[in-house]
C-alpha positions in Angstrom: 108.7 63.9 158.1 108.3 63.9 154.5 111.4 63.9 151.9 112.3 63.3 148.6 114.7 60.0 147.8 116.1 58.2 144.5 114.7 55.3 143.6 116.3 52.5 141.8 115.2 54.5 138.5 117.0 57.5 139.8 113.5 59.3 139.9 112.7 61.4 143.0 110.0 60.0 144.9 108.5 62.3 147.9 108.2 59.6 150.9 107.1 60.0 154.4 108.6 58.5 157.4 107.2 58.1 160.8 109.1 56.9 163.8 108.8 55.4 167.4 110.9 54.5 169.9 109.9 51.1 172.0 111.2 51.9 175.8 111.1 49.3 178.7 109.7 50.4 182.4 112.9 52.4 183.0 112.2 54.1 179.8 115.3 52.9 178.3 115.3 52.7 174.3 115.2 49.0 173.3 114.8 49.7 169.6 112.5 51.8 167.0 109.9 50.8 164.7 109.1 52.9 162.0 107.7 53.2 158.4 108.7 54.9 155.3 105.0 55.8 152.7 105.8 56.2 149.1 103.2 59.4 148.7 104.1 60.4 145.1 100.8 60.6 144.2 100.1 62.7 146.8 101.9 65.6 146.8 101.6 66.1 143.1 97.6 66.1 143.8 98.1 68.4 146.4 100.4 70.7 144.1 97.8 70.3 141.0 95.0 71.4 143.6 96.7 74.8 145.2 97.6 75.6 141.2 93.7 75.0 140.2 93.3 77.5 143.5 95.6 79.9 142.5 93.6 80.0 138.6 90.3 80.1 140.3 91.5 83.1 142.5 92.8 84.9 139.4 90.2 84.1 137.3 87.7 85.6 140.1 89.9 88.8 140.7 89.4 89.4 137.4 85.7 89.1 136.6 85.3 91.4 139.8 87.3 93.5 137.4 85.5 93.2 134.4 81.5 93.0 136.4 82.4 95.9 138.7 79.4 99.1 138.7 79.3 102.5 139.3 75.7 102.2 141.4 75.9 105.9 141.4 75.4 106.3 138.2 71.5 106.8 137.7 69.6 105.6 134.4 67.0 108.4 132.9 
């Protein structure tokens, strides 16, 4: 699961947190063991990449714009 959390700085950091339970034979929970990822970095890479998408994507709709031709036209 990934969230956001205050650090000590009162900046927002996005974390991740996996969890397991550790069950005995009966499957009775005898505790959980987990880890919490600071992934900052991450997620703003991953929101700078689908912005550089979304410009590429615009950028291309609009050359198809600008390069389009009338191949029915015919040259004498």
């Amino acid at each position: 699961m990934e969230y956001r959390i205050k650090n000590k700085d009162d900046e927002l950091r996005w974390m991740v947190c996996h969890g397991r339970a550790a069950k005995d034979a009966e499957g009775k929970t005898l505790g959980w063991f987990c880890s919490i990822t600071d992934v900052e970095e991450l997620v703003q890479t991953r929101h700078e990449a689908l912005l550089i998408q979304e410009r590429i994507k615009a950028v291309l709709e609009g050359s198809r714009k600008l390069f389009s031709l009338d191949i029915t036209t015919t040259m004498r």
